[in-house]
PLY file of the C-alpha trace (Angstrom):
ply
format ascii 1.0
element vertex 131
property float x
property float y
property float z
element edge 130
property int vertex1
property int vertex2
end_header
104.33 147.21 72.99
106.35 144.32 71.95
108.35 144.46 75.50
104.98 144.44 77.43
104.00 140.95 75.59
107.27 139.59 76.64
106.91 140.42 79.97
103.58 138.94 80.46
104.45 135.59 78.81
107.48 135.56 81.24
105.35 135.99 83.76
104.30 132.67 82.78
107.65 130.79 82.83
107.45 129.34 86.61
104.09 127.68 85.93
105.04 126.32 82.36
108.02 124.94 84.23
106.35 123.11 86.92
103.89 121.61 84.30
106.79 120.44 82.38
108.33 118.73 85.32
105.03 117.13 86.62
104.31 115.86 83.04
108.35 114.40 83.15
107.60 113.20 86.07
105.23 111.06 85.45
106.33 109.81 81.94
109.87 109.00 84.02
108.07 107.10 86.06
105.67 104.90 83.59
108.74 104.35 81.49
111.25 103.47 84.16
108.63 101.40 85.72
108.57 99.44 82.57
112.23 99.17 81.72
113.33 97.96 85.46
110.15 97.03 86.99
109.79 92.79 87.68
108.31 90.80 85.01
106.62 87.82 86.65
104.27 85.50 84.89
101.51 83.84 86.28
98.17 83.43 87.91
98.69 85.20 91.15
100.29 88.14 89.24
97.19 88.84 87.51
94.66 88.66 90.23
92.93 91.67 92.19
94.73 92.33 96.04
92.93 94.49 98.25
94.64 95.23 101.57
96.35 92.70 102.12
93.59 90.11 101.95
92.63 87.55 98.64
89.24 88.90 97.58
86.55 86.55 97.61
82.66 86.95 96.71
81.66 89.69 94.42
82.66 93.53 94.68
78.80 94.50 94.52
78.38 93.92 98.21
76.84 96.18 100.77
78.30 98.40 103.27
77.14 100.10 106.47
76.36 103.53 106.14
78.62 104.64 108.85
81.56 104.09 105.95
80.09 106.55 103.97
79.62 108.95 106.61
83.02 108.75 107.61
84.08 109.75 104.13
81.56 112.84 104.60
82.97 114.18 107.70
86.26 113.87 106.84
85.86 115.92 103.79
83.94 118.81 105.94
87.60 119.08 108.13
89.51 118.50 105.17
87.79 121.82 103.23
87.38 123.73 106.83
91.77 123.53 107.34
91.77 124.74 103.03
89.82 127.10 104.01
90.78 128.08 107.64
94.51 128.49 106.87
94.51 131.68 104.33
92.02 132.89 106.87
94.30 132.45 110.00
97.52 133.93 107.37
95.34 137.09 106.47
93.68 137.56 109.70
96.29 139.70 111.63
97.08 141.99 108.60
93.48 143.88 109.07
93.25 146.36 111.16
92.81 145.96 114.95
88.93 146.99 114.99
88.13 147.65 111.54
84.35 146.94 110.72
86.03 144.59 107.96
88.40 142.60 111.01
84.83 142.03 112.39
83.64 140.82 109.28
85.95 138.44 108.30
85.85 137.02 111.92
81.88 136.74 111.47
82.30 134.51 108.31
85.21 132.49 109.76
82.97 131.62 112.89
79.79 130.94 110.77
82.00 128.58 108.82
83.18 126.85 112.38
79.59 126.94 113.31
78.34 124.91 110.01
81.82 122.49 110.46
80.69 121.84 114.15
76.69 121.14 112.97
78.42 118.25 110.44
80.39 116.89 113.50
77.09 116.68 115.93
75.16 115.20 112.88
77.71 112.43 112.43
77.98 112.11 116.19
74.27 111.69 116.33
74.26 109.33 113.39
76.85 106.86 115.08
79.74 107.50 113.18
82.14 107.61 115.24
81.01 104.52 117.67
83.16 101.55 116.56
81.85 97.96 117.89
0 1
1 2
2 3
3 4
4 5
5 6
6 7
7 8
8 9
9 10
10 11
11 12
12 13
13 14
14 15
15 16
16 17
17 18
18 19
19 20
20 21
21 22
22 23
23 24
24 25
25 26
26 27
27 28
28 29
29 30
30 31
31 32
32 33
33 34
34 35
35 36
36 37
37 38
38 39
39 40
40 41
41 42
42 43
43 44
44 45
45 46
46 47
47 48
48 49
49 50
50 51
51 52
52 53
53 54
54 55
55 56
56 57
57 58
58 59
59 60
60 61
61 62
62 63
63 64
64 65
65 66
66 67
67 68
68 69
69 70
70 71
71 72
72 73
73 74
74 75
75 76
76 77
77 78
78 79
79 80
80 81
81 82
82 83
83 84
84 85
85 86
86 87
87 88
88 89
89 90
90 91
91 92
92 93
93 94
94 95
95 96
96 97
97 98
98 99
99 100
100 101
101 102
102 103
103 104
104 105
105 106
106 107
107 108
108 109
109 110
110 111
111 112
112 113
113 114
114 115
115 116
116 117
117 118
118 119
119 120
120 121
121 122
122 123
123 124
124 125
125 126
126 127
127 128
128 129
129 130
């Protein structure tokens, strides 16, 4: 009994490792950061930059919808390639003409077809026409 608890915890070793390094990893870099970083003084090094440009009015300022549209559509193709890749891995391990091959191709093509009505609805919304 005592060997099958071991076992299962060392199952957990490579994930308990990786958290350990991301968690060094990101202490390293804090406290490096503050041991070699620069230390300058002064009025420009506490002010807000923003691509590259001095900001100037107030942040509460609208934007076109077309921004936030953007944002949408790129998240549909970002979560249709996490979601199309395991898909296109598993695919050719079913069977040639198995009812479930047929299956899984269904789903995967209603997920295309609900990716491709979020393109045509930011299409028809303008998106993607920059003046």
């Amino acid at each position: 009994m005592l060997t099958l608890a071991t076992t299962e915890l060392k199952s957990y070793l490579p994930m308990f490792l990786i958290a350990m390094m991301v968690i060094g990893f990101g202490v390293a870099n804090i406290v490096l950061s503050q041991l070699i970083g620069p230390r300058r003084a002064g009025k420009v090094k506490g002010q807000s930059y923003e691509s590259g440009m001095n900001p100037i009015g107030t942040a509460r300022k609208r934007f076109n919808v077309r921004f936030y549209l953007i944002a949408m559509v790129f998240l549909v193709f970002d979560v249709e390639v996490v979601f199309l890749y395991p898909w296109a891995i598993t695919f050719p391990n079913l069977a040639p003409r198995s009812d479930e091959a047929f299956l899984w191709l269904a789903r995967i093509l209603f997920f295309l077809f609900t990716t491709v009505v979020a393109y045509l609805y930011g299409y028809r919304k303008g998106v993607f026409k920059f003046d």
